[in-house]
Phi, psi and omega in degrees: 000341187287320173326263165354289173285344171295316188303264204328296150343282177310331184288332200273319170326280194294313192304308202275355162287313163320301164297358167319311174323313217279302195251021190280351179285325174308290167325317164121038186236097187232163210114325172295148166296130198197121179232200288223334172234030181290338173280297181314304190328280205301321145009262188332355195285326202293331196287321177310314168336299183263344175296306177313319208273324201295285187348284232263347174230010173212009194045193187307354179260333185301317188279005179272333174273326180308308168292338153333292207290342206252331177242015133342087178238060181220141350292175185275316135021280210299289182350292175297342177287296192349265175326293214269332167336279183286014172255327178273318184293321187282004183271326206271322185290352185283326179287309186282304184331288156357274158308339187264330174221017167102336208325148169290126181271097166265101220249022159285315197264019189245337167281326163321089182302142167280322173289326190204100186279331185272030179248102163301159182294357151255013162287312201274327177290307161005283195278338163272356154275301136002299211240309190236325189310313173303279181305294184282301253277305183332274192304289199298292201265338182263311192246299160323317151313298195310322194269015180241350180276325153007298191241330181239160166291169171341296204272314114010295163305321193260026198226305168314333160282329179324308182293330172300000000 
């Protein structure tokens, strides 16, 4: 378990010293400098996170299984929900708007990012596979789910990272 708290620490750390610029006012910490993709930047802390945690309780081979594990692409089955899931959920939520209050389904603007528009949309699938696909996914699910299925069942595990 000292693996987990060490990961958790490091993930929370690092992401949120990145994001201090963005969200320290809350705190009362204003002023900082701060631009236009430092919230993806901190994406990136769970991955630094489980790289750091492996490096330091399993070396270079642990960190070698890790970095495996991230490019698996079996079944392929998985791949494609992946990929193709959250392009089916907002269509699909776009469509019950649609029947429920009339919206106009605009499907320029369902490609479009809101967050950063002068990024087209496979820029934009990129920076977010990259960035939180990568960056988190890497840390929650390639290392920490495994060390919490360890000791608990799935759902267990998977209700204990929720909370985390």
């Amino acid at each position: 378990m000292k693996q987990l708290l060490t990961y958790f620490c490091l993930a929370y750390l690092i992401s949120w010293f990145i994001w201090l610029p963005l969200y320290g006012h809350i705190i009362g910490v204003h002023k900082l400098p701060a631009f236009s993709f430092q919230h993806a930047l901190g994406g990136l802390g769970p991955l630094l996170a489980a790289v750091g945690t492996t490096l330091i309780y399993y070396g270079k081979i642990g960190l070698k299984f890790l970095l495996s594990k991230c490019f698996q692409l079996r079944p392929l089955e998985y791949l494609f929900v992946a990929l193709l899931s959250p392009f089916t959920l907002a269509l699909l939520s776009l469509v019950i708007l649609h029947f429920l209050d009339g919206t106009t389904i605009d499907l320029n603007g369902f490609l479009q990012a809101k967050e950063f528009p002068s990024l087209n949309f496979l820029n934009f699938f990129i920076y977010n596979f990259l960035f939180f696909g990568l960056g988190e996914e890497v840390g929650w699910r390639g290392f920490a789910l495994p060390l919490f299925q360890k000791k608990f069942s799935a759902l267990t595990s998977s209700m204990l990272l929720t909370a985390l």
